[in-house]
C-alpha positions as CSV (number, residue, x, y, z in Angstrom):
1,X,0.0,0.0,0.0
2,X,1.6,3.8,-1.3
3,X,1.3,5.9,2.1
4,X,2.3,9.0,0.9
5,X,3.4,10.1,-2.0
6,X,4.6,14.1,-2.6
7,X,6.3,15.6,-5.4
8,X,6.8,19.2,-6.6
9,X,8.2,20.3,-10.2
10,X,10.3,19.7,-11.8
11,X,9.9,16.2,-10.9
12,X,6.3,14.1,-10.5
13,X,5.3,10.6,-8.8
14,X,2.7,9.3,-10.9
15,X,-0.1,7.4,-9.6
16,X,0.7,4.0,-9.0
17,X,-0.8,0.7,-10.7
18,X,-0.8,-2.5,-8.9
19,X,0.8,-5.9,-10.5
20,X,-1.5,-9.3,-10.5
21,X,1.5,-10.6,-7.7
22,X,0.6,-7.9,-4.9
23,X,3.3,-5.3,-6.4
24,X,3.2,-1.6,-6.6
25,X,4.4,-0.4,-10.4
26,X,5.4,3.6,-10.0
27,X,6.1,5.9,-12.7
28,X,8.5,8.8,-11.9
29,X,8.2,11.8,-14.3
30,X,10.3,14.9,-15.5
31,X,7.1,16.9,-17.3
32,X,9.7,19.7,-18.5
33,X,11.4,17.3,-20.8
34,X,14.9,17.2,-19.8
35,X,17.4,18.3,-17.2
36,X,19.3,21.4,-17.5
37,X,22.6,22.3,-16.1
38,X,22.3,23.8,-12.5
39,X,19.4,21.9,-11.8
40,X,18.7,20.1,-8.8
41,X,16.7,17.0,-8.2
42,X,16.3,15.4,-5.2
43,X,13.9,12.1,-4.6
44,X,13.8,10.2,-1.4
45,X,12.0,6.4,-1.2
46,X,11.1,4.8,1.7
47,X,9.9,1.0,1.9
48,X,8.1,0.0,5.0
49,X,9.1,-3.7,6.5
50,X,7.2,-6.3,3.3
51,X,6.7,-3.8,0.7
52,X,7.9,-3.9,-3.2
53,X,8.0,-1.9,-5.4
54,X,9.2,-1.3,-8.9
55,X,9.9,2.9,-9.9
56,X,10.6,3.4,-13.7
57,X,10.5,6.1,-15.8
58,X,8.6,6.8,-19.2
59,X,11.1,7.0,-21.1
60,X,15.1,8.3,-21.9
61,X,15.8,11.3,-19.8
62,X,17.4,14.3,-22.4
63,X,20.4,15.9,-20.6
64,X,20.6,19.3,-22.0
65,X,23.7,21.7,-22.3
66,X,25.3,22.9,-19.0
67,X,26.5,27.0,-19.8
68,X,27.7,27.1,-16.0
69,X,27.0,24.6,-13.5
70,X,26.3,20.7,-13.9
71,X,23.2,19.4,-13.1
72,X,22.4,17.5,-10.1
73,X,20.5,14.2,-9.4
74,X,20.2,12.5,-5.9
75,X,17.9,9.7,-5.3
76,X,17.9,7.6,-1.6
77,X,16.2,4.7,-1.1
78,X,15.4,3.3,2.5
79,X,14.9,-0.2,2.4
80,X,13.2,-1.4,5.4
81,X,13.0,-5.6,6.6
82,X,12.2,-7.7,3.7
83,X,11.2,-4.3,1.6
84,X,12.2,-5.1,-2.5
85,X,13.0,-2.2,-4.7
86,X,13.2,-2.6,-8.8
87,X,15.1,0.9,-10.0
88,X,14.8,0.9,-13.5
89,X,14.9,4.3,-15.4
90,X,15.5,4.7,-18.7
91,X,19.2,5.4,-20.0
92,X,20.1,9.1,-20.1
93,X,20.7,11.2,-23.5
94,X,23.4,13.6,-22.8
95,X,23.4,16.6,-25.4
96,X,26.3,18.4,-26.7
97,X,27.7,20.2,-23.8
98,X,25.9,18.4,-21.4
99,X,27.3,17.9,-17.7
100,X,25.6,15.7,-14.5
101,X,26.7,14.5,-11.4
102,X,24.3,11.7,-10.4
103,X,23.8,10.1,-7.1
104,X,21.7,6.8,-6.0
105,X,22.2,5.4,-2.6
106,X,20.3,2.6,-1.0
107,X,20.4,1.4,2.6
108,X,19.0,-2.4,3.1
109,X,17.5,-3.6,6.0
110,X,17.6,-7.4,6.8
111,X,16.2,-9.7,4.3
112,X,15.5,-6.7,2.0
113,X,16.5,-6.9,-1.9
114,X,17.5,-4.3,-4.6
115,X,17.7,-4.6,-8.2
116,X,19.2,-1.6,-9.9
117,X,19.3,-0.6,-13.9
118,X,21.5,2.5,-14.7
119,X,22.3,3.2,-18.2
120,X,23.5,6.3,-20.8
121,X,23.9,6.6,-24.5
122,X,27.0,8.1,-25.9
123,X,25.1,10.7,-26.9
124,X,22.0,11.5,-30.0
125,X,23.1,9.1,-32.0
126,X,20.5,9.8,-34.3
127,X,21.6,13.3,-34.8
128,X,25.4,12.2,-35.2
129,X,26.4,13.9,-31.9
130,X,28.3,10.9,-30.2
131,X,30.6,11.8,-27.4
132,X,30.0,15.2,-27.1
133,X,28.9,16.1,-23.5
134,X,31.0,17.7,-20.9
135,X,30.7,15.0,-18.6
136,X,28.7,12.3,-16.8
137,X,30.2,11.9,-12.8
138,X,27.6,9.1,-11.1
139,X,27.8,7.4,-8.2
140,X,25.8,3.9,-6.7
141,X,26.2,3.5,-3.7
142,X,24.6,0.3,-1.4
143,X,24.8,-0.4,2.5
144,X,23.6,-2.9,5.2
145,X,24.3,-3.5,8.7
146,X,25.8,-0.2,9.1
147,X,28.3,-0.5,6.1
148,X,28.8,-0.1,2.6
149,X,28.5,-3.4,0.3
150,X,28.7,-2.0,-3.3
151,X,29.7,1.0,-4.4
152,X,30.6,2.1,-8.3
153,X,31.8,5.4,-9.4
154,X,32.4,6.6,-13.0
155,X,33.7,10.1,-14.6
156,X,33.1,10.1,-18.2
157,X,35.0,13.2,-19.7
158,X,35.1,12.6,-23.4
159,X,37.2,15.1,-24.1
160,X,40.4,14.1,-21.6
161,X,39.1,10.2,-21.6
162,X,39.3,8.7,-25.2
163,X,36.0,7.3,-24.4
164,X,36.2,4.7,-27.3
165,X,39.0,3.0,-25.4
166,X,39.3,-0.6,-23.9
167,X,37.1,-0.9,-20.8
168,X,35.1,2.3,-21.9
169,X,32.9,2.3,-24.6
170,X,34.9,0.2,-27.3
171,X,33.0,2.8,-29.8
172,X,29.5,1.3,-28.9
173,X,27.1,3.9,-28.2
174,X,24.9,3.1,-25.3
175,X,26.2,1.7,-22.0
176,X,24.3,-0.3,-19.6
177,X,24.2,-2.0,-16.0
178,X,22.3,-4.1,-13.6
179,X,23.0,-4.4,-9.8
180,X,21.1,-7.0,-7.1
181,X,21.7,-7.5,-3.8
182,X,20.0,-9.4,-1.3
183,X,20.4,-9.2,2.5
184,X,22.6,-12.0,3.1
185,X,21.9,-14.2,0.2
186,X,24.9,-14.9,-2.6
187,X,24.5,-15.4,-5.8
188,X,25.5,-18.6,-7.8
189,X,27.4,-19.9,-10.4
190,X,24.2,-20.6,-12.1
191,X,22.8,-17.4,-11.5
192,X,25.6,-15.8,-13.2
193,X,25.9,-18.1,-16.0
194,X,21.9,-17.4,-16.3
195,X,22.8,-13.5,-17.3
196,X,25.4,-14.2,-19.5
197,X,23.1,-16.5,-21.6
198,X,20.5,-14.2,-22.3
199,X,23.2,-11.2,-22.6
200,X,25.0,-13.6,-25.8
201,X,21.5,-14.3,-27.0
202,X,21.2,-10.6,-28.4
203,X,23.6,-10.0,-31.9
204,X,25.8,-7.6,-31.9
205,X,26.5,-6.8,-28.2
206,X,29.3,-6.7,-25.5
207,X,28.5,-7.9,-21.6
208,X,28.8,-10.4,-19.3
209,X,28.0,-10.5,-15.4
210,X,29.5,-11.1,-12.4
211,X,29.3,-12.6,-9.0
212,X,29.9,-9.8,-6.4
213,X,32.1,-10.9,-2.8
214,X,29.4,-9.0,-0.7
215,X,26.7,-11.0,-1.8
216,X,24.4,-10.7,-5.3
217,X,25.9,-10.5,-8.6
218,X,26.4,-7.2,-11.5
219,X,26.0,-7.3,-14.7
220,X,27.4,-4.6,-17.5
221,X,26.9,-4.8,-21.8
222,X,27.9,-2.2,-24.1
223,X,25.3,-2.1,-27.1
224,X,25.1,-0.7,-30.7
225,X,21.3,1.1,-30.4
226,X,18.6,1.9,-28.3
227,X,16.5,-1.5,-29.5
228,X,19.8,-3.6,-28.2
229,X,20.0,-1.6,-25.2
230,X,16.5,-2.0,-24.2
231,X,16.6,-5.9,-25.3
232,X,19.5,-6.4,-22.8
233,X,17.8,-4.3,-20.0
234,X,14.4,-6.5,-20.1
235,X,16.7,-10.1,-20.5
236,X,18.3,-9.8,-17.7
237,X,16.1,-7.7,-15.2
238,X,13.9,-10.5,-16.5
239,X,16.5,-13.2,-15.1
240,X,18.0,-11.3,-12.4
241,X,14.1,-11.1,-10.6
242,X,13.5,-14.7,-11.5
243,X,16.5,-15.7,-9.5
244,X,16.6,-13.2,-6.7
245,X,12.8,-12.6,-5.4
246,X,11.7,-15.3,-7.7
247,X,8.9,-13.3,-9.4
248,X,8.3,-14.1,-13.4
249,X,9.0,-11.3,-15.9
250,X,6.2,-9.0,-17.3
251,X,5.7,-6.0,-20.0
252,X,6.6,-2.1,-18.2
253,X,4.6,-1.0,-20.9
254,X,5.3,2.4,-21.8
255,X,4.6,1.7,-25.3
């Protein structure tokens, strides 16, 4: 059950529809159509003992030139016992000139679960801008029992970085990632191999996943377009909740 639910523009918590297994399905919303540079957005969740919920977004999120400062994006997620949490917005479209610092961070409470999708293009492809933002600085962070258990940060400065280089984005144009963890609960060999599967399913793409030390696994795949990118995400959010909260894979019909 959504307790309370406030929001104030530029940013919007859309009214939430409720999944056939007892899950909420919430739609968070930038109505202005991008994020500019010296914005910032703030958006705090908070998961009572039992609940689950899956936030999305309706689509890409445009990044728009930066004249001054970079935009900032901080989202905090309270997990509490046995609480589940699916993050999955869509990638983010930097524009020429473009500059973001982006922060997640996501306490667990025993028995609690997370599954995280981050992702960015290279730029509008389409419009043959690749590579030409100022820069993207993000940060995921993930604690429980008081300490930190993941934690990922990137600086993506095209023009100092050679982003085209090995371990970067190997001239593919969209970059993506998923991260679970579970409360003490490990991931397995199987769960891994699972993920990879799926990821060398899809022509023409670059991943492979990983079991992590502190418990639940990451996965990462580096894809030509949009249509790869969004094939990847659903494939392995798709096996990722199968094998962590065991729940089947459905449509987030935004279509």
């Amino acid at each position: 059950m959504l307790t309370g639910r406030r929001s104030t523009l530029p940013l919007q918590a859309l009214e939430p529809s409720r999944l056939p297994d007892g899950s909420l399905y919430l739609m968070l919303l930038n109505p202005t159509g991008g994020i500019f540079g010296g914005d910032w957005l703030r958006t705090e969740v908070v998961l009572g003992a039992g609940t689950h919920v899956i936030l999305t977004t309706p689509s890409a999120s445009k990044i728009y030139r930066a004249l001054n400062h970079a935009a900032l994006c901080e989202t905090q997620i309270s997990l509490g016992e046995g609480a589940i949490v699916e993050y999955l917005p869509d990638h983010l479209i930097p524009h020429p000139g473009a500059a973001i610092r982006q922060n997640l961070g996501i306490t667990m409470a025993p028995g609690s679960c997370a599954i995280v999708y981050d992702a960015i293009a290279a730029g509008r492809i389409g419009r043959e801008e690749r590579l030409r933002f100022r820069d993207i600085v993000s940060e995921i962070s993930i604690c429980f029992d008081n300490l930190p258990r993941f934690l990922s940060r990137s600086s993506l400065i095209p023009v100092n970085d050679g982003l085209d280089g090995r371990g970067l984005m190997e001239g593919f144009n969209y970059l993506g990632s998923i991260i679970a963890m579970r409360h003490e609960t490990a991931a397995t060999v199987g769960d891994v191999e699972a993920i990879e599967g799926v990821l060398c399913a899809i022509p023409g793409i670059r991943g492979g996943a990983s079991a992590l030390a502190t418990g639940g696994l990451v996965a990462k795949f580096l894809t030509p377009t949009a249509d790869a990118l969004a094939r990847a995400k659903f494939s392995t959010w798709s096996v990722v909740r199968e094998k962590m909260i065991g729940r089947p894979e459905f449509d987030l019909r935004k279509l």
